[in-house]
C-alpha positions as CSV (number, residue, x, y, z in Angstrom):
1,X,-14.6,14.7,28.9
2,X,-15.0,14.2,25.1
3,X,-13.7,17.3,24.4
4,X,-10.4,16.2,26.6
5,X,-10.6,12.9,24.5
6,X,-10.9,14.6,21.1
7,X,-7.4,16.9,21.9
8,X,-6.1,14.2,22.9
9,X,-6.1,12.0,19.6
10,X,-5.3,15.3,17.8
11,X,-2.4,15.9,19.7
12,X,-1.3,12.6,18.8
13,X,-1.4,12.4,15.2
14,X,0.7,13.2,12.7
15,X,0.6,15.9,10.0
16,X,3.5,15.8,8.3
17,X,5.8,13.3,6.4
18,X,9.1,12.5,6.8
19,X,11.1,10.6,3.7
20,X,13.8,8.1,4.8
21,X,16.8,8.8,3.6
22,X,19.7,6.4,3.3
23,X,22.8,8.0,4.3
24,X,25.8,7.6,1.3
25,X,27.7,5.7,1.3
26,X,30.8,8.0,0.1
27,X,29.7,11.5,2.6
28,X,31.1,14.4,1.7
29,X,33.7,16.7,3.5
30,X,36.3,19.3,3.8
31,X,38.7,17.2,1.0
32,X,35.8,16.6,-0.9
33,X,36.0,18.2,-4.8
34,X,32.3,18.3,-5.8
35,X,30.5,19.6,-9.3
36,X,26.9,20.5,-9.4
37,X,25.1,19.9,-12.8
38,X,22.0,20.8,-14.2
39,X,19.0,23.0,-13.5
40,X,18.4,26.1,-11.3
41,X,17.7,23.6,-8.1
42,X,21.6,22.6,-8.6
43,X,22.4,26.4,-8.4
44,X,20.4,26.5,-5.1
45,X,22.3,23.8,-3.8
46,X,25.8,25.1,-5.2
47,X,25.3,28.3,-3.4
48,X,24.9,26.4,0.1
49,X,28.6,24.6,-0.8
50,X,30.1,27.7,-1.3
51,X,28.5,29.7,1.5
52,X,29.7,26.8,3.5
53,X,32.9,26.9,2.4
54,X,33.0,23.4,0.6
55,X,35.1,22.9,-2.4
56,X,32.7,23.6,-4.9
57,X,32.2,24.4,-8.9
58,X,28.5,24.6,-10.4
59,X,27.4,24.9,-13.5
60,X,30.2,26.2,-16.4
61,X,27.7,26.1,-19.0
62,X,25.0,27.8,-17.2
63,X,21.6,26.1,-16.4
64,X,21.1,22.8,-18.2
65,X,17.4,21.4,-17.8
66,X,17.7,17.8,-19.4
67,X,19.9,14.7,-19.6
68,X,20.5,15.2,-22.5
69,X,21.6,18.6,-22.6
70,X,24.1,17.8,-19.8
71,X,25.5,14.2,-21.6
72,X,26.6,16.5,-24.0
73,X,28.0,19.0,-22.1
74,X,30.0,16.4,-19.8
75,X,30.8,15.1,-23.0
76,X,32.4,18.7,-24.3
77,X,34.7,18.3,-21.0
78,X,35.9,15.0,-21.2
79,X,37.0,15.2,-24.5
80,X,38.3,18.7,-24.2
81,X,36.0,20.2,-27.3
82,X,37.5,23.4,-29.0
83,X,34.5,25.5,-29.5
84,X,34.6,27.5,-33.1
85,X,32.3,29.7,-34.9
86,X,30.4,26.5,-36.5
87,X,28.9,26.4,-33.1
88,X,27.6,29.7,-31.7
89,X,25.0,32.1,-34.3
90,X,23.6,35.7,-34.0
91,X,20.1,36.8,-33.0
92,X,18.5,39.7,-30.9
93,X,22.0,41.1,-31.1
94,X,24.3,38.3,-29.3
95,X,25.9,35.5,-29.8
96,X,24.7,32.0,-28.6
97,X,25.3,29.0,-28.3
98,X,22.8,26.1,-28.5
99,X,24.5,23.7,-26.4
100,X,25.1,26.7,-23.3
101,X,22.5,28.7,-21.3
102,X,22.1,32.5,-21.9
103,X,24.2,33.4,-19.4
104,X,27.1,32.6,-21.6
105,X,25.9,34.6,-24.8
106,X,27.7,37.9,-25.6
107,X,27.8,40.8,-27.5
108,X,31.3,39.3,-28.8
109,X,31.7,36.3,-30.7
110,X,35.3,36.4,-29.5
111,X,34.3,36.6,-26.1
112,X,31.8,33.6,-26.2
113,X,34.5,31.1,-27.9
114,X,36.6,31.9,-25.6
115,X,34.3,31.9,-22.7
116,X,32.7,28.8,-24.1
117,X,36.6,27.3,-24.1
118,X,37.6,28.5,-21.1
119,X,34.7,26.4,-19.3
120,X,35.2,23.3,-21.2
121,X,39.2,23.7,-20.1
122,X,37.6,24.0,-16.4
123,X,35.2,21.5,-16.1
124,X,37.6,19.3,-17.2
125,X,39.7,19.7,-14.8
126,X,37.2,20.0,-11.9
127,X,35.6,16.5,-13.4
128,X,38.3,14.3,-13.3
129,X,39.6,15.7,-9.9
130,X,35.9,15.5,-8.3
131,X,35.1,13.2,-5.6
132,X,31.3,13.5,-6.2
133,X,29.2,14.9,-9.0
134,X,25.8,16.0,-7.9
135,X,23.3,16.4,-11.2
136,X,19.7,17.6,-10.9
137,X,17.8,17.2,-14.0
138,X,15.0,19.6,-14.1
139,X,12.7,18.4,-17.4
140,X,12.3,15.6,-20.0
141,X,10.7,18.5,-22.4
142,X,13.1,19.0,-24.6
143,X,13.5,21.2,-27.8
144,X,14.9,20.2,-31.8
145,X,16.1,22.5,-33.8
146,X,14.2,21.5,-37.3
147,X,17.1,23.2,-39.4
148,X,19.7,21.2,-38.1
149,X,18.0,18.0,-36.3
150,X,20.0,19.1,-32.8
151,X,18.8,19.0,-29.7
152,X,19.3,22.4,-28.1
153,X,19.9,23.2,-24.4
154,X,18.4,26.7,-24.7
155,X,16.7,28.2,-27.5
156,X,17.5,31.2,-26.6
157,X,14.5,33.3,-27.4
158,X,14.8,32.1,-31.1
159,X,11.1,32.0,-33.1
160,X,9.3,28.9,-31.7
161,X,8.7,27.6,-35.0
162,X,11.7,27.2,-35.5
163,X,11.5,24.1,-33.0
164,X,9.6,21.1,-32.3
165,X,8.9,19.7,-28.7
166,X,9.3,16.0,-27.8
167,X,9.3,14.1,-24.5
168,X,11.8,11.9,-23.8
169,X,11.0,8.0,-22.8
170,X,12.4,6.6,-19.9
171,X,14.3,4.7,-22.2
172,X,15.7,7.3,-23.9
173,X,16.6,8.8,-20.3
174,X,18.3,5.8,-19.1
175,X,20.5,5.5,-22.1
176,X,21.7,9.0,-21.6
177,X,22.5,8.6,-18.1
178,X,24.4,5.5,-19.0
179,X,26.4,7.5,-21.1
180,X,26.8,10.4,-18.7
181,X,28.6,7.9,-16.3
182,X,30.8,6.1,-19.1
183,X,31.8,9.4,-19.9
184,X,32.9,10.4,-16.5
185,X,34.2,7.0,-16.0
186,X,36.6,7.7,-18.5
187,X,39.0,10.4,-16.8
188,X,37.4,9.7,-13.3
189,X,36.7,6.1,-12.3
190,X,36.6,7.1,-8.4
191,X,33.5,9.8,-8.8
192,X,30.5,9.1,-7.3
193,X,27.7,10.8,-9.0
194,X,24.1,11.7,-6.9
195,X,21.5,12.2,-8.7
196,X,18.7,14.4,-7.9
197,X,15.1,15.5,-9.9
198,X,14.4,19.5,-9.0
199,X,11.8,20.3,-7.4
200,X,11.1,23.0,-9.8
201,X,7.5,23.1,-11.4
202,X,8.0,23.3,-15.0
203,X,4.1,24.4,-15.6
204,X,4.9,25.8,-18.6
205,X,4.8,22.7,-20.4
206,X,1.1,21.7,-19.0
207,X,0.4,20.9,-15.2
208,X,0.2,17.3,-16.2
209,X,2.7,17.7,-18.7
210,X,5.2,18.2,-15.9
211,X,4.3,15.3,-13.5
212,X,4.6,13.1,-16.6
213,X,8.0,14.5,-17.7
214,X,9.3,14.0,-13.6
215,X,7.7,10.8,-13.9
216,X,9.8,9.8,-17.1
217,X,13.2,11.2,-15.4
218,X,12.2,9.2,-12.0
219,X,11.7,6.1,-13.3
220,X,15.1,6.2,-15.5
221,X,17.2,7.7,-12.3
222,X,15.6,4.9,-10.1
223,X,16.3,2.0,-12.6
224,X,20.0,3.4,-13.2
225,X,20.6,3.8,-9.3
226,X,19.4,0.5,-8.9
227,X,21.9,-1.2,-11.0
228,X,24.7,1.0,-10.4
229,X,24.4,1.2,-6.6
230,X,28.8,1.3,-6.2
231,X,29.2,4.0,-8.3
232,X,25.6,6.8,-8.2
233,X,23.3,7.4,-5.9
234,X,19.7,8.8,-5.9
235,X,18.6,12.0,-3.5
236,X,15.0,12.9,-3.1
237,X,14.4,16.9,-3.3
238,X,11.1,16.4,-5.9
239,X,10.0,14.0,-3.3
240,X,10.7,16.2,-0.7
241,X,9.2,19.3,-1.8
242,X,6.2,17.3,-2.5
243,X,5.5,15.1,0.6
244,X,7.6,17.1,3.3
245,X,6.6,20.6,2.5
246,X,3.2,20.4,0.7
247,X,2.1,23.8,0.8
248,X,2.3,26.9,-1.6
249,X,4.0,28.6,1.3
250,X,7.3,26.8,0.5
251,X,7.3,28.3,-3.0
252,X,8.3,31.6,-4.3
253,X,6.0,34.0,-5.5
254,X,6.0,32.5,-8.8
255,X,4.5,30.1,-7.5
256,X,7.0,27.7,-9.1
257,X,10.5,27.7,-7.9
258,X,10.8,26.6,-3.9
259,X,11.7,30.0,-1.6
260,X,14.6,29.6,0.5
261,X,12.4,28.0,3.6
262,X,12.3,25.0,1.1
263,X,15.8,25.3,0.1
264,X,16.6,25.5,3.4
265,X,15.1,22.6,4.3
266,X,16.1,20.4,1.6
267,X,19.5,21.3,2.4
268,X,19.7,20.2,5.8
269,X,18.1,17.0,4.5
270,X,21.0,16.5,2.1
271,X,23.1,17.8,5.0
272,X,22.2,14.5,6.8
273,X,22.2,12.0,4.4
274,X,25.5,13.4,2.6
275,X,27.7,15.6,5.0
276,X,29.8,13.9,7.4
277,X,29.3,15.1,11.0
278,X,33.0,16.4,11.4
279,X,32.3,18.5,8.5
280,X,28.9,19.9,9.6
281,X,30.8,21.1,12.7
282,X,33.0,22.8,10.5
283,X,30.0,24.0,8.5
284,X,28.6,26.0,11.8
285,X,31.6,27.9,11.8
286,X,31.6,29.0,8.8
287,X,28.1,29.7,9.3
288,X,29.3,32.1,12.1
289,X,32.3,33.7,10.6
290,X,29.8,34.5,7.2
291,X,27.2,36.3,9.5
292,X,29.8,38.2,11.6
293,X,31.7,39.0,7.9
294,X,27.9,40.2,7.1
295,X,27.3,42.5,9.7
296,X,27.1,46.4,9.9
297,X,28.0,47.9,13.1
298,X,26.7,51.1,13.6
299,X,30.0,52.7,15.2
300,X,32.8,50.9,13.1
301,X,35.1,53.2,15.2
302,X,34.3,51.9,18.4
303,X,36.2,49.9,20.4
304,X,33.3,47.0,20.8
305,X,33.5,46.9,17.0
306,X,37.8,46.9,17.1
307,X,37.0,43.7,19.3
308,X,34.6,42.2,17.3
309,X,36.5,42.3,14.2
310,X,39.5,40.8,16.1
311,X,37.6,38.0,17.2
312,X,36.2,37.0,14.2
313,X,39.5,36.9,12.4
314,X,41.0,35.1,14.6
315,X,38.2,32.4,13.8
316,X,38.7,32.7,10.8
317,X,42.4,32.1,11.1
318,X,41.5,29.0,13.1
319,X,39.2,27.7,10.3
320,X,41.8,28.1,7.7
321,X,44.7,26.4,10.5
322,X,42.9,23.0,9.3
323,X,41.6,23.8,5.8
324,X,44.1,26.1,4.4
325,X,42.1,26.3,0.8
326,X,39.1,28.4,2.6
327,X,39.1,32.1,1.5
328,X,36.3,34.5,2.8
């Protein structure tokens, strides 16, 4: 009878966490024009638009970690910078540029100007057309050239002494993010802009270097969405990936990035809050027509296979009846 009992109360309690999550107030659909900022965790989530078929442009400069990185960056775009050779330098046998990831760095200085132009050009263009901006800052570490004073977005494998590390206040964060949204104010008044903090562990720095540097970029996101409610919104993935999915089995062998169970999942949480429900219908087909474009029969001749293929574009001609911009 005790032993009944005891299941009993086990059965009933919970083990888990759930955040709530306020749906937004400006969802996201099919029409919607959407730029991803910011660190890897805004590449993760960039992939799911474009899997899903969502009008989608993520990251021309590469992975940017901190606000200030990406203030500068939105700032390149908004005022249409013409990148020259002032601003890229040699080492390890590339070109760089400070202010870009190394994604961007070449072998040709001519090719990263013009790279490094062509992306400006873009984001431009994908900024003042966007109907949200979603920015995930990943760090408040950030790095100073000592030569020049800058601020760099990457140092690019350059000599560590040639830098000093500082931590940004929550000050110096809110300031930046004010900036970020004047800026995109400027050629996009309509935008709504989501912020998000990755859930990324940036150990690197110090295990409690890292919880104080989230801590600094939470507190300046939650003051900032809190007095600019109309116009940016906060999302929860830190939050999530630390309350929802606390366990190292959620993370990637590294045992810092989140594996794509926690992608996943964080994904159909923003899928919820952000995604209206006439597009997540849309989003399942898509999901279907990407699988069947995925498979491998193992007759290709046969006429099962003829069938299938006939099938699947004729979904596909469906999907693209009602949202004639989808390509697969």
């Amino acid at each position: 009878m005790f032993f009944c009992s005891f299941v009993c109360k086990i059965n009933c309690m919970h083990f888990t966490t759930q955040i709530p999550i306020t749906k937004g107030n400006l969802p996201i659909d099919y029409n919607s024009r959407i730029v991803s900022l910011g660190s890897c965790f805004a590449v993760n989530i960039g992939h799911k638009f474009d899997y899903f078929k969502l009008r989608n442009t993520t990251n021309p400069f590469g992975i940017l970690f901190h606000p200030l990185a990406l203030e500068k960056f939105i700032g390149f775009a908004v005022n249409q910078k013409t990148f020259t050779e002032a601003d890229i330098f040699f080492s390890n046998e590339r070109w760089h540029c400070f202010d870009a990831h190394s994604d961007m760095s070449s072998t040709s200085k001519e090719e990263l100007l013009a790279n490094l132009n062509a992306a400006t050009a873009s984001a431009h263009a994908e900024i003042k057309s966007a109907t949200h901006l979603i920015i995930t800052l990943g760090t408040a570490w950030v790095y100073r050239e000592t030569a020049s004073g800058n601020l760099v977005a990457n140092c690019h494998k350059v000599p560590q002494k040639q830098f000093t590390k500082e931590l940004l206040s929550v000050q110096a964060i809110e300031e930046s993010l004010a900036r970020i949204m004047s800026l995109v104010n400027q050629i996009n008044p309509a935008a709504h802009i989501i912020f998000t903090v990755s859930p990324v562990r940036h150990i690197k720095d110090g295990f409690t270097e890292n919880q104080w540097s989230k801590a600094n970029l939470i507190s300046a996101l939650l003051t900032t969405v809190n007095r600019e409610l109309s116009t940016c919104s906060y999302f929860p993935s830190y939050e999530i990936m630390m309350d929802e999915l606390r366990d190292y089995r959620f993370y990637a062998q590294d045992m810092i990035h989140p594996n794509q169970t926690a992608i996943d999942y964080i994904w159909e949480r923003f899928t919820e809050a952000w995604i209206t429900t006439e597009a997540q219908q849309t989003m399942k087909l898509a999901d279907t027509i990407q699988k069947g474009l995925q498979h491998r029969s193992f007759n290709p001749d046969s006429q099962q296979h003829r069938d299938f293929l006939a099938k699947l574009s004729d979904k596909i001609a469906a999907l693209q009846k009602h949202h004639p911009q989808i390509t697969f």
